[in-house]
Backbone as ProteinMPNN parsed JSONL, in Angstrom:
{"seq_chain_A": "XXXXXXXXXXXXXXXXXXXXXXXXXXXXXXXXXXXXXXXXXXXXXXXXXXXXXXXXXXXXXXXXXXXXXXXXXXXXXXXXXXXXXXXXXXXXXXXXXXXXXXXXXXXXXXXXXXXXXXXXXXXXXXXXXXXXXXXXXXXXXXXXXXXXXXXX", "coords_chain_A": {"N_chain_A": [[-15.051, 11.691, 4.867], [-15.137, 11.691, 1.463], [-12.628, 13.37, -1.048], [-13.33, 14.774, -4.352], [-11.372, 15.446, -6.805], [-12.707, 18.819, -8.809], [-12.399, 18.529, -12.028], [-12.338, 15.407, -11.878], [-12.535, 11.565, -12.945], [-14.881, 9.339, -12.85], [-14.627, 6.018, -13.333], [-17.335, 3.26, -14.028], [-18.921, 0.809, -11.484], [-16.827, 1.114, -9.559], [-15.015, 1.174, -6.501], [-15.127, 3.495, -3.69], [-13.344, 4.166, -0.503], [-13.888, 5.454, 2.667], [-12.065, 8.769, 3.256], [-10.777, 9.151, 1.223], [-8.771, 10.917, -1.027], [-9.068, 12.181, -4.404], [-7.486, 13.95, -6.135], [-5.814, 17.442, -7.351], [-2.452, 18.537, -8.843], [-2.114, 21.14, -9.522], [-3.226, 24.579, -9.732], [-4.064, 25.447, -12.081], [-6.969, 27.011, -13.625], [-9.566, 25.262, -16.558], [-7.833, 23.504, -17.301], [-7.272, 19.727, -17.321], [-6.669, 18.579, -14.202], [-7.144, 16.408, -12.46], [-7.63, 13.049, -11.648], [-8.011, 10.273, -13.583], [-9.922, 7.744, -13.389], [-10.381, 4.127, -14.13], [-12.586, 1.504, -14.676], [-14.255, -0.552, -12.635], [-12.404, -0.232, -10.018], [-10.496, -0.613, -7.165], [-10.269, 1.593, -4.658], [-8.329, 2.151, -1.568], [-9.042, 2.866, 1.629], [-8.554, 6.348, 2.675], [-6.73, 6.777, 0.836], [-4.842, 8.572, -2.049], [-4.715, 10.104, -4.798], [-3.265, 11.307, -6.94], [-3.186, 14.093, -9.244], [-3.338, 14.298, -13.109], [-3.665, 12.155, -14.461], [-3.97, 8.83, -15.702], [-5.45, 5.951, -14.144], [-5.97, 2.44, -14.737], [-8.494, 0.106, -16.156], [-9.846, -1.824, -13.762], [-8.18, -1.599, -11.32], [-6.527, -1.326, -8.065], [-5.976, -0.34, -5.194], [-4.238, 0.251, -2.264], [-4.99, 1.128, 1.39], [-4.453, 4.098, 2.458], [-2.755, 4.698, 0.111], [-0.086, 6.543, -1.766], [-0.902, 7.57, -4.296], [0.725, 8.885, -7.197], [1.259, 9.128, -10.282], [0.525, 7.505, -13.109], [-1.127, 4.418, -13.522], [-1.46, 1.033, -14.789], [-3.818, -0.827, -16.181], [-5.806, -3.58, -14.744], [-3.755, -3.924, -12.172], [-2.232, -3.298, -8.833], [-1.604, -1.353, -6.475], [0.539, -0.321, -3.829], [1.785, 1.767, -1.175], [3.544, 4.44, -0.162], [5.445, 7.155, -1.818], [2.893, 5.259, -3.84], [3.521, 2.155, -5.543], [3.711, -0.283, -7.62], [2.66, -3.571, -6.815], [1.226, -6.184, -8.091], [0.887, -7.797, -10.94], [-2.06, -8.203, -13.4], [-2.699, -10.412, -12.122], [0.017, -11.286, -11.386], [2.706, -11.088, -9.705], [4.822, -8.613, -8.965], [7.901, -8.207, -9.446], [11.41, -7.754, -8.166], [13.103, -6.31, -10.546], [11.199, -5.26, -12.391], [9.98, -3.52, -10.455], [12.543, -1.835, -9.656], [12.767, -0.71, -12.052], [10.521, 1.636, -12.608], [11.702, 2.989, -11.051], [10.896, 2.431, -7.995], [11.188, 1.599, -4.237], [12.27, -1.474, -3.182], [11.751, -4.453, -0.973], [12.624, -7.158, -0.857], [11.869, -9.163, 1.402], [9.674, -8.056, 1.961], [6.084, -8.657, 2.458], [3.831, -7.503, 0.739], [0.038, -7.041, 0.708], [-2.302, -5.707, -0.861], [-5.367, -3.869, 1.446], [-8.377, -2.541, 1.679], [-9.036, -1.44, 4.115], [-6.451, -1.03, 5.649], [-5.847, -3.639, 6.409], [-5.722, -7.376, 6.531], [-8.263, -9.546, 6.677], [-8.489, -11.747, 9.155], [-5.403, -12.684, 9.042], [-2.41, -12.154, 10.403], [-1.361, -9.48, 12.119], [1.771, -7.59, 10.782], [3.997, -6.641, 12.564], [3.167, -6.999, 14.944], [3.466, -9.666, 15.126], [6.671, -9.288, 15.195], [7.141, -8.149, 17.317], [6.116, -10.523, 18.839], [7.588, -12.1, 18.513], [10.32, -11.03, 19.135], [9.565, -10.723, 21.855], [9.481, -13.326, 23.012], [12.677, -14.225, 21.904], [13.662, -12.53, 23.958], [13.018, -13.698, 26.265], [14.196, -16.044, 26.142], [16.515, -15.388, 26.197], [16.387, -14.355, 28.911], [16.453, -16.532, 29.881], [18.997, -18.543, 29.118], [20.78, -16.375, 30.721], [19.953, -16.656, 33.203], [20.882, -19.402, 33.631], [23.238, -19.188, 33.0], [24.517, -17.381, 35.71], [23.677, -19.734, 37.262], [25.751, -21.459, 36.715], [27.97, -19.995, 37.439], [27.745, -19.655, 39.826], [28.918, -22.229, 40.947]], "CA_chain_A": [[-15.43, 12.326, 3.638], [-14.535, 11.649, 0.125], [-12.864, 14.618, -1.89], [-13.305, 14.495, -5.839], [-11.919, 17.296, -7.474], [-13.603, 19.246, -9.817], [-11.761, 17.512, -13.408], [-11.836, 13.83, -11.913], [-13.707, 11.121, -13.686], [-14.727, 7.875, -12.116], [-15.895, 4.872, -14.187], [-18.48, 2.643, -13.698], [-18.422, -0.273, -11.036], [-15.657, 1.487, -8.4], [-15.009, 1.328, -4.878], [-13.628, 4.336, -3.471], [-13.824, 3.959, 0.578], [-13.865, 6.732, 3.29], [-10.563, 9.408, 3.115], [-10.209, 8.963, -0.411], [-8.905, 12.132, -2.554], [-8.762, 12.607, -5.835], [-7.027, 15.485, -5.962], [-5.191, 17.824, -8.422], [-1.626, 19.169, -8.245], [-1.856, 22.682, -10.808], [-4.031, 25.263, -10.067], [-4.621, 26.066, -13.412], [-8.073, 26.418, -13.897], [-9.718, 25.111, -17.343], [-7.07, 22.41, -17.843], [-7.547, 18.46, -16.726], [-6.272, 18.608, -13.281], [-7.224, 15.933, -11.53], [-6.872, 11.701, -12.292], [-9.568, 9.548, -14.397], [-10.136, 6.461, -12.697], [-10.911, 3.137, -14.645], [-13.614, 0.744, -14.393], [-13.753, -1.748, -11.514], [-11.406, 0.042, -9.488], [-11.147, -0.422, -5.801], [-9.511, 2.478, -3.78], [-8.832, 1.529, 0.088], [-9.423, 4.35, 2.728], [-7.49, 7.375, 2.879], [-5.704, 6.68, -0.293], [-4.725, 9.824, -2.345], [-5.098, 9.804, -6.155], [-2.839, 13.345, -7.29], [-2.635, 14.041, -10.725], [-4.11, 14.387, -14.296], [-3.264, 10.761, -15.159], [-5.61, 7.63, -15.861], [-5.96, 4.621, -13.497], [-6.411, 1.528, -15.299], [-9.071, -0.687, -15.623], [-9.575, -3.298, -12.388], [-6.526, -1.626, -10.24], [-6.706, -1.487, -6.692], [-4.922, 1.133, -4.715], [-4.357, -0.168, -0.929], [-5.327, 1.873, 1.985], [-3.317, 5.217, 2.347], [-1.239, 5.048, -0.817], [-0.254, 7.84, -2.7], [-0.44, 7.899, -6.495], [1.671, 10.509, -8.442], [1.678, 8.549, -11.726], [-0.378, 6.178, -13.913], [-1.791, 2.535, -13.645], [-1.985, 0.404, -15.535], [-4.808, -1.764, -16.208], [-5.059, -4.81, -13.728], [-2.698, -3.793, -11.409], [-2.564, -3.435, -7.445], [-0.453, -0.354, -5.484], [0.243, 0.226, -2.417], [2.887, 2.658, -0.43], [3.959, 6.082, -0.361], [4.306, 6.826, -3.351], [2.376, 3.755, -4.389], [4.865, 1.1, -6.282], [3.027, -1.237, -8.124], [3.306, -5.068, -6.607], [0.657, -6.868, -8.43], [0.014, -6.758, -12.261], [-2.649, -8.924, -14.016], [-2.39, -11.714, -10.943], [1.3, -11.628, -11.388], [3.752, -10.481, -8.737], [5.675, -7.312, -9.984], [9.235, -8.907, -9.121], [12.186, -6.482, -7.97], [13.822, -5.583, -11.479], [10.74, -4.603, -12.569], [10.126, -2.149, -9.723], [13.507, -0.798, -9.653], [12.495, 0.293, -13.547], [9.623, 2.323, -12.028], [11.689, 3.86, -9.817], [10.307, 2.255, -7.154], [11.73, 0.819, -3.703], [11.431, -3.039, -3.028], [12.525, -5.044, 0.206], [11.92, -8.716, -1.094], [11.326, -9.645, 2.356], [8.639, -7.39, 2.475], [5.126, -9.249, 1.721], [2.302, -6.468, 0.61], [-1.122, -7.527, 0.686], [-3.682, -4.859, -0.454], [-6.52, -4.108, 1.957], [-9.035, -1.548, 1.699], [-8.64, -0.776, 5.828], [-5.437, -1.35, 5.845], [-5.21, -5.023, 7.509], [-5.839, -8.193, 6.276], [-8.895, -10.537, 7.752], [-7.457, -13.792, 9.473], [-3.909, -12.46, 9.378], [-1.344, -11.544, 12.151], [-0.464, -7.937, 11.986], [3.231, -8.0, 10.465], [3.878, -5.61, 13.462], [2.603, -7.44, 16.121], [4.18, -10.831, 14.696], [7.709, -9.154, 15.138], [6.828, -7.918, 18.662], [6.035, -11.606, 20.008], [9.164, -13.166, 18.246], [11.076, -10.675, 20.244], [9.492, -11.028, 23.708], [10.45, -14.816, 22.593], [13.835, -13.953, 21.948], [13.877, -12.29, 25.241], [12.858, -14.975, 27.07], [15.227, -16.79, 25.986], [18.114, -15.199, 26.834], [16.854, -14.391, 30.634], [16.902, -17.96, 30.58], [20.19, -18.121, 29.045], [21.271, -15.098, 32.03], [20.235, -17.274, 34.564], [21.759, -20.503, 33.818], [24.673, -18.76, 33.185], [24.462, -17.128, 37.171], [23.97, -20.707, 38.357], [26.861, -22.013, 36.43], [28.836, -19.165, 37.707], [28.0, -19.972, 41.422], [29.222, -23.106, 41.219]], "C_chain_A": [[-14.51, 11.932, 2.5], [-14.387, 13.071, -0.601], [-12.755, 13.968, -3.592], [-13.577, 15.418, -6.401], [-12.728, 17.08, -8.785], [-13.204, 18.803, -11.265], [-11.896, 15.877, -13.017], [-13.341, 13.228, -12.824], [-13.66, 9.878, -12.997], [-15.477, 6.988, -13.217], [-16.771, 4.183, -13.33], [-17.784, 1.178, -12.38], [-17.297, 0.131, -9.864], [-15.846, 1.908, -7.085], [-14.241, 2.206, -4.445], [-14.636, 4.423, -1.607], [-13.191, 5.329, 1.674], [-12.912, 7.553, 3.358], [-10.67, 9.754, 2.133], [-9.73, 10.56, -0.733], [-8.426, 11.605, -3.696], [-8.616, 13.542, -6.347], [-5.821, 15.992, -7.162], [-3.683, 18.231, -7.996], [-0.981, 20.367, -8.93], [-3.303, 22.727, -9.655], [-4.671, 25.92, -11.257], [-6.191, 26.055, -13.82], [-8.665, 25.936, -15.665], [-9.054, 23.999, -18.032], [-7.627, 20.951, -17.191], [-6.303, 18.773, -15.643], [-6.292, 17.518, -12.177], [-7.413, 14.007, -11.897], [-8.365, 11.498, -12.949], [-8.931, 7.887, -13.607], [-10.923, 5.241, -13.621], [-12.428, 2.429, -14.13], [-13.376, -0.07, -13.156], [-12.787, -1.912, -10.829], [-11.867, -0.481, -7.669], [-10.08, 0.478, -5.328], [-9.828, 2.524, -2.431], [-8.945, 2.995, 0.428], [-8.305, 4.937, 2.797], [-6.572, 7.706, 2.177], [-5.784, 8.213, -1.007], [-4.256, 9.667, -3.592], [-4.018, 11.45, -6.196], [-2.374, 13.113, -8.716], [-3.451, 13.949, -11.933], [-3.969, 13.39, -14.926], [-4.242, 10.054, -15.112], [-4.915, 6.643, -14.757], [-6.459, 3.795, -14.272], [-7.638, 0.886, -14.94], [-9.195, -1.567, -14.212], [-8.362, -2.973, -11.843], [-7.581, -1.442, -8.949], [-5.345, -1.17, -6.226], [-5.129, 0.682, -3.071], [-4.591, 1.275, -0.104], [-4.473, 2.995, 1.892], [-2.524, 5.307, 1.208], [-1.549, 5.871, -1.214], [0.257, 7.608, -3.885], [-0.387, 8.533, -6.956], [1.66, 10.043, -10.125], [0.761, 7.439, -11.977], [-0.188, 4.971, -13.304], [-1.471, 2.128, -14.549], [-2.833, -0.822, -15.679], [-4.599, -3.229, -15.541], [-4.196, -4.591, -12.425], [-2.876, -3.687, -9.941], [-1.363, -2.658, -7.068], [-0.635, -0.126, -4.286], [1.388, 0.963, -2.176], [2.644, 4.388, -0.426], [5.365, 6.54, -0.3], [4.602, 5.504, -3.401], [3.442, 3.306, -5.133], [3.333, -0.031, -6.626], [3.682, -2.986, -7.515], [2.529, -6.016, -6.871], [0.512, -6.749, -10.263], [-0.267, -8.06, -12.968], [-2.492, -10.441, -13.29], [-0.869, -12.562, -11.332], [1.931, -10.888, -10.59], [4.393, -9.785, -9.258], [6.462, -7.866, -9.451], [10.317, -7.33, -8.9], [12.649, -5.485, -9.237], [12.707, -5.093, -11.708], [10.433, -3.207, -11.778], [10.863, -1.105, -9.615], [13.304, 0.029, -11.23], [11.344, 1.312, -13.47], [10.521, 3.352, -10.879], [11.482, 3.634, -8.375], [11.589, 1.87, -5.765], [11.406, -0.178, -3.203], [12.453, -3.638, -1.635], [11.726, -6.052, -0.04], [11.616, -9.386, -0.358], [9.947, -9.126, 2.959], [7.405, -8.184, 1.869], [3.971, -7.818, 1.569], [1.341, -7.414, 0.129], [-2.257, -6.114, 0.405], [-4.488, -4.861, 0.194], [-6.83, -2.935, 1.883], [-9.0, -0.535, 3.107], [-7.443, -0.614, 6.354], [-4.907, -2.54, 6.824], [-6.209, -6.448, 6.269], [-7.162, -9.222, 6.665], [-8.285, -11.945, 7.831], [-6.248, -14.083, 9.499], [-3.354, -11.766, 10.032], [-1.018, -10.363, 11.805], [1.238, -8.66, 12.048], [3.854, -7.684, 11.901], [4.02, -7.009, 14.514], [3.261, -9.213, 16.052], [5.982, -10.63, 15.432], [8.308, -8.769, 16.903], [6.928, -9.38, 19.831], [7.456, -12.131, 19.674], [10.456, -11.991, 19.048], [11.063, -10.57, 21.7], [9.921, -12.453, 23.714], [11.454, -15.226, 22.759], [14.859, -13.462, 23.256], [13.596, -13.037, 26.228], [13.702, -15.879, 27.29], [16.093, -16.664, 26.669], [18.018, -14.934, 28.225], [16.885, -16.038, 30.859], [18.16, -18.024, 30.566], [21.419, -17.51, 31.057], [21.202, -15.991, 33.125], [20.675, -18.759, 34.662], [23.067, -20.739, 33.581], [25.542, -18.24, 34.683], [24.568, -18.171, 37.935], [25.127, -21.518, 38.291], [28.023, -21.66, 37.912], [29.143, -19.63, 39.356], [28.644, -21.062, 41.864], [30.693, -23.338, 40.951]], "O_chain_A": [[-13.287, 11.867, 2.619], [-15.329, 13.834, -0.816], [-12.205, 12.914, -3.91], [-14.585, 16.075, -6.658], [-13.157, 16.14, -9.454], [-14.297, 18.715, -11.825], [-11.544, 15.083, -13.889], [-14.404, 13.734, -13.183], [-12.612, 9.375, -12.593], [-16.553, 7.19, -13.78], [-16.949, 4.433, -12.138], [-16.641, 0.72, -12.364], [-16.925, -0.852, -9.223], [-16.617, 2.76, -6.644], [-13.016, 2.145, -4.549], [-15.835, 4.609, -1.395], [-12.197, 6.005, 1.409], [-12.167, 6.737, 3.899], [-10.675, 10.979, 2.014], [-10.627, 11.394, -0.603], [-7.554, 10.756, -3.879], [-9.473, 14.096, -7.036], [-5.089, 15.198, -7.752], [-3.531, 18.297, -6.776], [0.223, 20.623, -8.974], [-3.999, 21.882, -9.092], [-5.591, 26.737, -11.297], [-6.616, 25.03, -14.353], [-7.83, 26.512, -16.363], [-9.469, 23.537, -19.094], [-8.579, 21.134, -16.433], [-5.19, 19.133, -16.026], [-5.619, 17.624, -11.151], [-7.079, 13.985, -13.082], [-9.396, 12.169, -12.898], [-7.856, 7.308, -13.453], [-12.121, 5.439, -13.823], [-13.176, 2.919, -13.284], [-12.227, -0.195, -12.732], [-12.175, -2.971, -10.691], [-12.964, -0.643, -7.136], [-8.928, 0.135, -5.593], [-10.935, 2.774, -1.953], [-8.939, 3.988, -0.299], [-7.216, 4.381, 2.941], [-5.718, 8.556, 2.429], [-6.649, 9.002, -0.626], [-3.22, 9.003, -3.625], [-4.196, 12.442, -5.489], [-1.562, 12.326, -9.203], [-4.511, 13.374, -11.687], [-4.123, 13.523, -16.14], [-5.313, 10.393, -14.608], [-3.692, 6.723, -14.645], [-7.541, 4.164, -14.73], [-8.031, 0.918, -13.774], [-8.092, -1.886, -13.77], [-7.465, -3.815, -11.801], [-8.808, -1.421, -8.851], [-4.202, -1.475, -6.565], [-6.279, 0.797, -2.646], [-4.452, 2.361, -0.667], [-3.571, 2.812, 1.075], [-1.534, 6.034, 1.29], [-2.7, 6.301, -1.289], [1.389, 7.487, -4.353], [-1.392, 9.102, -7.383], [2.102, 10.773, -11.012], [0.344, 6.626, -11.151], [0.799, 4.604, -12.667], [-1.081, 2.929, -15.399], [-2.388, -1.867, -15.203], [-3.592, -3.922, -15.686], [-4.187, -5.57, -11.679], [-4.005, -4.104, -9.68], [-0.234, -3.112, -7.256], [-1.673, 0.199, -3.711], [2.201, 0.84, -3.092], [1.716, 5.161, -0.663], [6.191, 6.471, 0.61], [5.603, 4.81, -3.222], [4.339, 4.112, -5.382], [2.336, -0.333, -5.97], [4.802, -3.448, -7.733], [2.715, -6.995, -6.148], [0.082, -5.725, -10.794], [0.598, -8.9, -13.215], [-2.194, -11.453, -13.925], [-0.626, -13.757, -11.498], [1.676, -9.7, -10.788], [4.772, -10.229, -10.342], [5.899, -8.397, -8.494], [10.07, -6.202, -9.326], [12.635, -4.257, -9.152], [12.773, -3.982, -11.181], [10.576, -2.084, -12.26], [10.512, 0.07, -9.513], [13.664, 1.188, -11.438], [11.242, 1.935, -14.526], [10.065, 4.203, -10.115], [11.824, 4.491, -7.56], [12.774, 1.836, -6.096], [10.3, -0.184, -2.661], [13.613, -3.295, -1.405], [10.542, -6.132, 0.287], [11.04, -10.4, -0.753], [9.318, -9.508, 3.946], [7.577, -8.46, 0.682], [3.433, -7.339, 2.567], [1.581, -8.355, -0.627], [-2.906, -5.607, 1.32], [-5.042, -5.95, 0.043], [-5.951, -2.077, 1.966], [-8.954, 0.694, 3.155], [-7.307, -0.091, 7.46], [-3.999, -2.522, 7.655], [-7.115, -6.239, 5.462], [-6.552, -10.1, 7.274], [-7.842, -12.802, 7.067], [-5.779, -15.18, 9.802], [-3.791, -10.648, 10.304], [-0.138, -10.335, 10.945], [1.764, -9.545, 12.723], [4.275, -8.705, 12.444], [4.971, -7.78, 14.646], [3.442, -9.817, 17.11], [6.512, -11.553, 16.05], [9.378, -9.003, 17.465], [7.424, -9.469, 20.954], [8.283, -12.508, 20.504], [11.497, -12.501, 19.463], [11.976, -10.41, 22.51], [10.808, -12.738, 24.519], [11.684, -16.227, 23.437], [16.029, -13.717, 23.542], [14.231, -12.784, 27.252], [13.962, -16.44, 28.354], [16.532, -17.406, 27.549], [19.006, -15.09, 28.942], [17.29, -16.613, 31.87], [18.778, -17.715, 31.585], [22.187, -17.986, 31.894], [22.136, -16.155, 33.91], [20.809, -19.268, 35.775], [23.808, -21.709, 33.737], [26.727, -18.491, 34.901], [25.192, -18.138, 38.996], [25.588, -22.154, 39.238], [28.558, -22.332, 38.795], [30.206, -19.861, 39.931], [29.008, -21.087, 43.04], [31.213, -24.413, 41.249]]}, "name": "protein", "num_of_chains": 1, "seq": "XXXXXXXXXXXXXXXXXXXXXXXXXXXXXXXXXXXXXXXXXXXXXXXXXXXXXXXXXXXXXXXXXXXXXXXXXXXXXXXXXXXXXXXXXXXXXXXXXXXXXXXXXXXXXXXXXXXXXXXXXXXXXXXXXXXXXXXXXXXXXXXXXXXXXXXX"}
């Protein structure tokens, strides 16, 4: 299920995919409570919109993130809370992030996806998993041509 509170506004043209809220964080009733969403947005699954703020034009909000604070037009977030790492098919770079507030690990690659995975690419995960059964391999080799040394 999709929630969409009662103040949100969606523009025209937007993808918002299964999970989604768009949710407020006042009870106040009668006030704008809840985000406005641009044009030609895409929002992945399960993502969570909170707040009386706008969403830019053409952003794209990766699966699960959570957005506490504005877009801006063009742009691409992902995390929790979302950090902006795309803007206008330019790479947000670290200084900029750290001026957001944000936190960046330049080894980290983000890729928006609406499901949260990539098509045709290795889970990061599962990448880090083989290069350590790898690693382990290794060294029982290592272990045991160190044992036959030893015997000798």
């Amino acid at each position: 299920g999709v929630v969409i509170g009662e103040t949100a506004e969606v523009g025209d043209d937007c993808t918002i995919y299964h999970g989604v809220t768009l949710g407020g964080t006042s009870l106040s009733e009668g006030t704008k409570r809840h985000p406005t969403i641009g044009r030609n947005c895409i929002i992945g699954a399960g993502a969570k919109v909170l707040g009386a703020f706008t969403v830019g034009d053409n952003c794209r909000i990766g699966s699960n993130a959570v957005v506490i604070k504005p877009l801006p037009p063009d742009s691409t977030a992902v995390g929790n809370p979302a950090r902006i790492v795309k803007r206008k098919d330019k790479k947000v770079d670290a200084e900029e992030q750290r001026q957001e507030k944000a936190i960046h690990d330049p080894k980290l690659h983000v890729r928006m996806a609406a499901y949260g995975f990539v098509a045709n690419e290795e889970d990061p995960y599962a990448e880090k998993l083989k290069a350590m059964e790898q690693r382990l391999e290794n060294q029982e080799k290592l272990i045991e041509e160190l044992k036959e040394k030893v015997k000798n």
